[in-house]
C-alpha positions as CSV (number, residue, x, y, z in Angstrom):
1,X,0.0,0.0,0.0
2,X,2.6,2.5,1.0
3,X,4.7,1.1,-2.3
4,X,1.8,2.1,-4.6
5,X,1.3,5.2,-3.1
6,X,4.9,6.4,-3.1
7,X,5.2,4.9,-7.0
8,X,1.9,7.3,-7.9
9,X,3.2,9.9,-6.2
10,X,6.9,9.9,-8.0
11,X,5.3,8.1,-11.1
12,X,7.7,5.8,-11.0
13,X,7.4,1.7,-11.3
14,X,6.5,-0.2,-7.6
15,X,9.0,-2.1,-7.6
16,X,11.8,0.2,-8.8
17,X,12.6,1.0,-5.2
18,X,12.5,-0.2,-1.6
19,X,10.6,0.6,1.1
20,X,11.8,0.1,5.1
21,X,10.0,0.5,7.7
22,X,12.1,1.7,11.1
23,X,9.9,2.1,14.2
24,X,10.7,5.0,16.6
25,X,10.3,3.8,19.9
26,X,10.4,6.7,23.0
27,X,12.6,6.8,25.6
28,X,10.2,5.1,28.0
29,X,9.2,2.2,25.3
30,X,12.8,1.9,24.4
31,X,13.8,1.5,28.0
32,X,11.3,-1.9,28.1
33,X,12.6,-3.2,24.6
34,X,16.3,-2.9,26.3
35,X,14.9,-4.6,29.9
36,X,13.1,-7.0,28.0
37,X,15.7,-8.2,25.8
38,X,18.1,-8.0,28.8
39,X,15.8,-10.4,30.4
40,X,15.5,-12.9,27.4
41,X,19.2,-13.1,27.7
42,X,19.6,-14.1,31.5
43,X,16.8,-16.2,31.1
44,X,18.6,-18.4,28.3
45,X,21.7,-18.0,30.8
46,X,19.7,-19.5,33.6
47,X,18.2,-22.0,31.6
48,X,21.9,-23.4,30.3
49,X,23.0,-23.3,34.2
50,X,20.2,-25.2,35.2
51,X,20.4,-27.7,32.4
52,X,23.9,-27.8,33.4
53,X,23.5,-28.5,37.3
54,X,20.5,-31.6,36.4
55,X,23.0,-33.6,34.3
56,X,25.4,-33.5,37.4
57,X,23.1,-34.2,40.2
58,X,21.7,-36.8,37.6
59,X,25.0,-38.3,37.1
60,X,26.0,-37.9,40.6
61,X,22.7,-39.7,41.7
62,X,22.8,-42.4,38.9
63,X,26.6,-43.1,40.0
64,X,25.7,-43.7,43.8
65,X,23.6,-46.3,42.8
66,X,19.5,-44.8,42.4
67,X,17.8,-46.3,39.7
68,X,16.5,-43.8,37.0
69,X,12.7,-44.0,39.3
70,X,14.3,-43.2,42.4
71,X,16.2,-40.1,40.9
72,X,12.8,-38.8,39.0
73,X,11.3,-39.1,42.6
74,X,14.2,-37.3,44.0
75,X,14.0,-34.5,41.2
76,X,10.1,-33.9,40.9
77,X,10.7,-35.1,37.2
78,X,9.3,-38.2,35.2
79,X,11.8,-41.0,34.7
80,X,11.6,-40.5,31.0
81,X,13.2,-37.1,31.7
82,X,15.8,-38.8,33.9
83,X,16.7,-41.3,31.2
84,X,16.4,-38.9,28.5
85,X,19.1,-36.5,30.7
86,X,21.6,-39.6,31.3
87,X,21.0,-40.9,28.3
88,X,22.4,-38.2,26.4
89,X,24.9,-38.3,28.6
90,X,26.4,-41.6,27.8
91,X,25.8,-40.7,23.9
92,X,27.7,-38.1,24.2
93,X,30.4,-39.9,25.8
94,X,30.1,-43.0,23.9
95,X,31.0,-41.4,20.4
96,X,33.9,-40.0,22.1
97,X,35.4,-43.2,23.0
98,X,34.5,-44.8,19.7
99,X,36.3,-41.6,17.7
100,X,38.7,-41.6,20.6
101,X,39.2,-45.4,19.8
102,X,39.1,-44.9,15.5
């Protein structure tokens, strides 16, 4: 819409140009697109830590001898998540060792 209007206004062809849009925030809406982003960030920190600190209490748990129930109880998680956690895990380490071993 804008595009027709500014090739009938400049009688010149639609698509001989481009057209960008650029929002001007003010100060106060800028300030909230800054926190916000801010926040996204630290929560995506936060989520790596704690994805970080359940694979070694996991693997700490799993190593003392809990089955994968008994460390879902222990979590507040179901025992597919527990498996799912270790499991990738041992993946992880297992193509290692078999590169390591190549």
């Amino acid at each position: 819409m804008a595009r027709d209007a500014i090739a009938l206004m400049l009688d010149v062809a639609p698509n001989s140009f481009d057209v960008s849009v650029e929002p001007v925030l003010g100060s106060d809406a800028a300030e909230l697109v800054e926190q916000a982003l801010a926040g996204r960030l630290e929560a995506a920190r936060a989520a790596r830590r704690a994805s970080e600190q359940l694979r070694a209490v996991v693997d700490r748990l799993a190593s003392s001898g809990l089955t994968v129930r008994d460390i879902a109880h222990i979590l507040g998680l179901s025992h597919q998540r527990i498996a799912q956690v270790s499991g990738s895990r041992r993946t992880v380490a297992a193509v290692h060792s078999t590169v390591a071993a190549d």
